[in-house]
N, C-alpha and C positions, 0 to 999 in steps of 0.2 A: 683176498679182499677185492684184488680187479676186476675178479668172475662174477662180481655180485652187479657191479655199476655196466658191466659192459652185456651181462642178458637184460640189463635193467634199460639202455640205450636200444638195444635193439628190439625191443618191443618195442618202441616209442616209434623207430625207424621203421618197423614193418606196420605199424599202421596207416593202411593208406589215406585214410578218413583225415588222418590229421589233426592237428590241437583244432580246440576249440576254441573260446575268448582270452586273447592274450591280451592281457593289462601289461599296461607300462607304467612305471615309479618316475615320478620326477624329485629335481631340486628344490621345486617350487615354495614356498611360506614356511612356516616354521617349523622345525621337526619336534611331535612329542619325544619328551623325555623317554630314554632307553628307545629310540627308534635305531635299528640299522641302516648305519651311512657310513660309506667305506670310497677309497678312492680307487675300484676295481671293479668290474661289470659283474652283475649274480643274474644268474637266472633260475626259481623255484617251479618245479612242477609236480603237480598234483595228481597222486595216486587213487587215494582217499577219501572220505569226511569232504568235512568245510574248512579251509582253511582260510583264516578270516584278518584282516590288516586294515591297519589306517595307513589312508594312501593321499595324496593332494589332491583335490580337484578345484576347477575356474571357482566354485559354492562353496571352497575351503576344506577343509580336511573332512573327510569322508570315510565311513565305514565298511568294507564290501567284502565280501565272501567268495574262494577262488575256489572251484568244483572240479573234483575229478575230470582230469582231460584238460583243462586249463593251466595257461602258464604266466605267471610273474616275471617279466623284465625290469630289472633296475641297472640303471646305468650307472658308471661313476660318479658318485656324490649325490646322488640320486638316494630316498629313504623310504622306509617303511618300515610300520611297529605290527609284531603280527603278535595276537592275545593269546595264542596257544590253549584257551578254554575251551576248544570243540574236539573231538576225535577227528583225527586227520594222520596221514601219511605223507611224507613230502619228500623229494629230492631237490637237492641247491646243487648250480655247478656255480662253481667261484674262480672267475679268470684273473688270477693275480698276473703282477709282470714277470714271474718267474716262472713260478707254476699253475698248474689247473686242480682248485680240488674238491671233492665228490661228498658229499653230506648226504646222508637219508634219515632220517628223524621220523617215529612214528612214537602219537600222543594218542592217551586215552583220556577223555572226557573227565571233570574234577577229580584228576590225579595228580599229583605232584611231580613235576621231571617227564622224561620220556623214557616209554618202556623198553625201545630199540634207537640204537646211536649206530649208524656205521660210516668211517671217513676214510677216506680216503685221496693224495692227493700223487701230481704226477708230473716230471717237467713240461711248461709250455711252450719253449722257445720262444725268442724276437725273429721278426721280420718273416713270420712266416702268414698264411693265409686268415688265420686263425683272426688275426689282427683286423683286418681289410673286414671280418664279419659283423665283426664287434662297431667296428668303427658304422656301418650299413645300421645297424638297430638301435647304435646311440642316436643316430641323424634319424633315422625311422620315429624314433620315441618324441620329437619335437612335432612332428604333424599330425595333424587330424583326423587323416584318414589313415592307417592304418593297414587296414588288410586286403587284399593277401597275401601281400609284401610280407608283412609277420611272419605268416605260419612257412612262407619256402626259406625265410633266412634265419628262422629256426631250426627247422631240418638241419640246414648246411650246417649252423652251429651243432647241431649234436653229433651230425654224422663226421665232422671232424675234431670234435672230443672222442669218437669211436674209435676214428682214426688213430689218434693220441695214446687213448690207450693199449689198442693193439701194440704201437709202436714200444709202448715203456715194460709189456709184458716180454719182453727180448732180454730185460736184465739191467737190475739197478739197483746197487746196494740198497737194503733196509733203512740204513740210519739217512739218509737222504731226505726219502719219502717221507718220515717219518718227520723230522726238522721241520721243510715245508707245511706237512700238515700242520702243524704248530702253530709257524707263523700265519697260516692262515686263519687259525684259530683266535689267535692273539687279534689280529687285526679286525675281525668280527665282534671280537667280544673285550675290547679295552675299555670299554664304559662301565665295563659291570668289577667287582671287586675279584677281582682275580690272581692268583698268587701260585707259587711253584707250588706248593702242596695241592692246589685246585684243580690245577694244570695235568700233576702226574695223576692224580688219580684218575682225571678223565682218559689222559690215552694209556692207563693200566701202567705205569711206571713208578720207577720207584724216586722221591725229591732229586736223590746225588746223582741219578742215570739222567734222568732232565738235564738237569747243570751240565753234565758232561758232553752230552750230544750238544750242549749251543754251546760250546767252547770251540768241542772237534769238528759241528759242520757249519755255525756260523762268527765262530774267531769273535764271539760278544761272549759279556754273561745272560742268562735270561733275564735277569732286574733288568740290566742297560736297554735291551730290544724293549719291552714291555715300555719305559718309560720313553725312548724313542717315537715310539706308535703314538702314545700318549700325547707327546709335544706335536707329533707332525700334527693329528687331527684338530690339538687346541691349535694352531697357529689358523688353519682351515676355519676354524670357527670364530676368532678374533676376526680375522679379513670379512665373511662371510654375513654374519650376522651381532647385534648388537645384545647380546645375552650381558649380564651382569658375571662379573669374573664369579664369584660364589657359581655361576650354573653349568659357566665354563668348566671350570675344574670338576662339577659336579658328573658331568656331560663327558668326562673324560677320564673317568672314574677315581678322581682323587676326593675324598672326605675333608679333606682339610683346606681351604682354601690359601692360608698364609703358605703352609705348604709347597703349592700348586703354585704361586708365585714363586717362588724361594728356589725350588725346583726350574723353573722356564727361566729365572735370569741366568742361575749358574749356569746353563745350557746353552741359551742364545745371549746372555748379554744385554739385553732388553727386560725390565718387567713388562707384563703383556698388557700394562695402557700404553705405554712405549712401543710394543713394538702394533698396537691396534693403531695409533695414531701416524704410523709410518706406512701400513697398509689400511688404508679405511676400506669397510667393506663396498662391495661394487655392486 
C-alpha cells in the first residue's frame, strides 16, 4: 500500500508547473449537515473529474468545483461538504497528532459508493517539522492573499509526507498502521451511523479481529473510542455554535437525542445545557 501514495507524491513532486488554484476551508458560518469538521489539518487533491464542495465564503456558503491540479486546504475545525455526484479522483492526506493518513477515493458519476478506496496511514511524530508547516498554512488560510506562498508550502508539506513515508517503509508492525488508520477513520466519519460491523467490512476484517486490535493497540474498546470522538466533537460544538441539542446529537451521529444526553452526562457530568452555559460559545 506505501508504493501506491508515495509514486502518487512524487508525481506531484516532479511537477515543476506546480498546483494550480489552492482553495482554503475555513471555520467560518455554519456548517451544513454531514459537512467534514475535524480537529486535524486535511489537505485533498485533485486527480480527476470535478470535485465539487460547499465551502464558506464573505456571500455565505458557496458552491465550487476543485479541477484536476487543484488543492483543498482545510485547517483544523475548518469544514467542508463535498456532494460526491460528479466523476472525480481524489487524494486526502490527514495530519492527525499521532499519525499521517493517506485516502484515495475514486467516484463514478450517479453510482452509488466508490469504485476504488485505498488507505493508508503512518506514524507522524511531535515536534518535528512537519508541525512548523502546518502551522505556516493554517496562519496562510486567514489572509487574503494567498499565493505563492501556497503552492511552496505545499510542496514542503508533501515532500515531507514523502519523507514520512520513506521513513515508516524501514518497518512497522501491520496491526499498528492498521489501528491508526481506524482511528482516522473514526474521527472523519463519527457523524455518519457507523458501527464495528461497518467498520470491519470496510478495512476487510472480520467484527472480533476489529475488537481485538483496539484492545491490543489502543487499551479501549472500539464502542468507547467511537463514543469518545463522539463527546469531544459535541462538546466543540456546544462552545462553538448554538445548534438545538436534537442537531447536536444529530451532528454527531447519535439518532436519539435523550440518548445523546444520557450518554454526555455519564461521561462528563454535565448535561450539555450545563455544560453550553459553562462554555458559551465565542
Amino acid at each position: 500500500m506505501n508504493i501506491i501514495f508515495t509514486q502518487l507524491l512524487d508525481g506531484l513532486l516532479g511537477d515543476e508547473a506546480g498546483f494550480g488554484r489552492v482553495r482554503f476551508a475555513t471555520d467560518q458560518g455554519v456548517p451544513p449537515g454531514f459537512s467534514y469538521q475535524v480537529n486535524f489539518p486535511r489537505l485533498e487533491l485533485v486527480f480527476s473529474g470535478r470535485y465539487v464542495n460547499q465551502l464558506w465564503s464573505p456571500e455565505g456558503t458557496k458552491e465550487v468545483a476543485i479541477l484536476p491540479g487543484e488543492a483543498l486546504y482545510i485547517p483544523p475545525n475548518a469544514w467542508n461538504k463535498p456532494d460526491w455526484e460528479h466523476e472525480c479522483s481524489v487524494l486526502s492526506l490527514l495530519f492527525g497528532k499521532r499519525q499521517l493518513g493517506f485516502s484515495l477515493v475514486a467516484k463514478h458519476k450517479g453510482e452509488e459508493g466508490f469504485f476504488d478506496v485505498q488507505k493508508h496511514s503512518i506514524p507522524a511524530g511531535a515536534g518535528r517539522a512537519l508541525e512548523h508547516i502546518l502551522l505556516s498554512l493554517n496562519t496562510l488560510a486567514q489572509e487574503t492573499v494567498t499565493a505563492p506562498t501556497d503552492n511552496h508550502l505545499l510542496r514542503a508539506l508533501l515532500s515531507y509526507s514523502r519523507q514520512l513515508l520513506a521513513e515508516s517503509a524501514q518497518g512497522r508492525p501491520r496491526g499498528a498502521d492498521l489501528f491508526h488508520g481506524i482511528c482516522i477513520y473514526i474521527q472523519e466519519n463519527f457523524h455518519r451511523p457507523i458501527s464495528r460491523e461497518s467498520i470491519a467490512q470496510r478495512f476487510n476484517l472480520s467484527p472480533s479481529h476489529l475488537s481485538r486490535l483496539f484492545r491490543q493497540q489502543g487499551h479501549m474498546r472500539l464502542a468507547d473510542y467511537i463514543s469518545w470522538v463522539r463527546l469531544d466533537r459535541a462538546k466543540f460544538m456546544l462552545k462553538k455554535y448554538r445548534f438545538r441539542l436534537e442537531e447536536v446529537a444529530s451532528r454527531c451521529g447519535y439518532r436519539d437525542v435523550n440518548y445523546f444526553c444520557r450518554v454526555f452526562k455519564q461521561k462528563t457530568g454535565l448535561t450539555p445545557s450545563q455544560y453550553r452555559g459553562l462554555c458559551p460559545p465565542g
